[in-house]
C-alpha positions as CSV (number, residue, x, y, z in Angstrom):
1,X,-110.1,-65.4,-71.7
2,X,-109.3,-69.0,-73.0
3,X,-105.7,-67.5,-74.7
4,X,-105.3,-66.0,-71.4
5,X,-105.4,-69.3,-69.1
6,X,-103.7,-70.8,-71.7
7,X,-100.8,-67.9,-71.6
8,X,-100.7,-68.1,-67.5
9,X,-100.4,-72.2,-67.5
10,X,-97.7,-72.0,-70.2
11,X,-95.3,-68.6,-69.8
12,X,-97.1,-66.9,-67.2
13,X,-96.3,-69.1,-64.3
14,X,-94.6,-72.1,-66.4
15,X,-95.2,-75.1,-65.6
16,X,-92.7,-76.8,-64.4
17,X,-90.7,-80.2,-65.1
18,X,-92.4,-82.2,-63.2
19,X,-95.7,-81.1,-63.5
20,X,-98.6,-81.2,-66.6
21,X,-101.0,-79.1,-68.3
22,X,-104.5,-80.5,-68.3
23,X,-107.0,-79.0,-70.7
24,X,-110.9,-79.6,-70.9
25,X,-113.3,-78.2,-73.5
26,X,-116.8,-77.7,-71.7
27,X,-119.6,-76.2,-72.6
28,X,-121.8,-77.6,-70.0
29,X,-120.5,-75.1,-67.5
30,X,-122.5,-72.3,-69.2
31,X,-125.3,-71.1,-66.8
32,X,-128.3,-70.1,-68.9
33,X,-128.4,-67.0,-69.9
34,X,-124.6,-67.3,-70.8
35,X,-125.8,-70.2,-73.3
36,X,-127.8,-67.9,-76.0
37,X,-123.6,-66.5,-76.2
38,X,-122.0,-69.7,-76.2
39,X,-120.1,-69.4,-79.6
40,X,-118.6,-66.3,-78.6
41,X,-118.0,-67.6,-74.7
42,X,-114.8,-68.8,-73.3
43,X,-114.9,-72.8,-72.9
44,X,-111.1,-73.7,-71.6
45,X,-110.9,-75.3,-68.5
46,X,-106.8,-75.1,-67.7
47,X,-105.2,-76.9,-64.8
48,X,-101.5,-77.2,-64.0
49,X,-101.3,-80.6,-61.8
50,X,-98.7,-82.9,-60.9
51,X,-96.8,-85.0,-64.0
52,X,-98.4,-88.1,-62.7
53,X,-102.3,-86.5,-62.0
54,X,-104.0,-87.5,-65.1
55,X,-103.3,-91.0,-65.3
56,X,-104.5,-91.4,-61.3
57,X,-107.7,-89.5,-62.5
58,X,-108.7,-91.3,-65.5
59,X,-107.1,-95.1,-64.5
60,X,-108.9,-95.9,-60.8
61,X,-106.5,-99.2,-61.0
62,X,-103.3,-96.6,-61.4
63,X,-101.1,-97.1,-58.0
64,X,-103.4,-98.6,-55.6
65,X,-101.4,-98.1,-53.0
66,X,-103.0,-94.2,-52.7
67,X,-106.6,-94.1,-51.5
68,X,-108.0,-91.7,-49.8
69,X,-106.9,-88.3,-49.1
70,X,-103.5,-89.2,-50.1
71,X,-104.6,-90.0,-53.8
72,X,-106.6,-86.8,-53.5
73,X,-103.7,-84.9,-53.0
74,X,-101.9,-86.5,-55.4
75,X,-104.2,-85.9,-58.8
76,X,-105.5,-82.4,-57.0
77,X,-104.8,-79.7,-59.6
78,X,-101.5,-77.0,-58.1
79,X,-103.2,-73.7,-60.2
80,X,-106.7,-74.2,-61.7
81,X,-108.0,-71.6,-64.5
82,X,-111.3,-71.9,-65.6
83,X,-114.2,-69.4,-66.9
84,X,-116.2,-67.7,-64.4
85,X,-119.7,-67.6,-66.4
């Protein structure tokens, strides 16, 4: 499933000049009785987001000028892929 969402992010849809590929490891989302199969579970969390997205998520002082819904808009993710565990 991970190869997958990674596949669909990159060649699938391809992402496209002005936009990123965002990658998270997890494996927190695992519900429990997923967990006893956690080595063997799909952890990739894939997200194809604006060029500018990660930098407004992980820097709050990152163009002030957007607050609000506008900044939500901004750093919210165009295709999300994730497990569904």
């Amino acid at each position: 499933m991970d190869f997958q969402h990674l596949w669909a992010a990159f060649e699938g849809r391809s992402a496209k000049e002005n936009e990123g590929v965002i990658i998270f490891y997890s494996k927190k989302h695992l519900k429990s009785y997923a967990k006893f199969f956690s080595a063997f579970m799909p952890r990739l969390w894939v997200m194809v987001c604006p060029k500018s997205a990660f930098e407004l998520m992980t820097n709050p002082e990152s163009r002030p000028e957007l607050q609000g819904e506008v900044r939500f808009l901004a750093e919210r993710p165009i295709v999300e892929l994730k497990p569904k565990l």
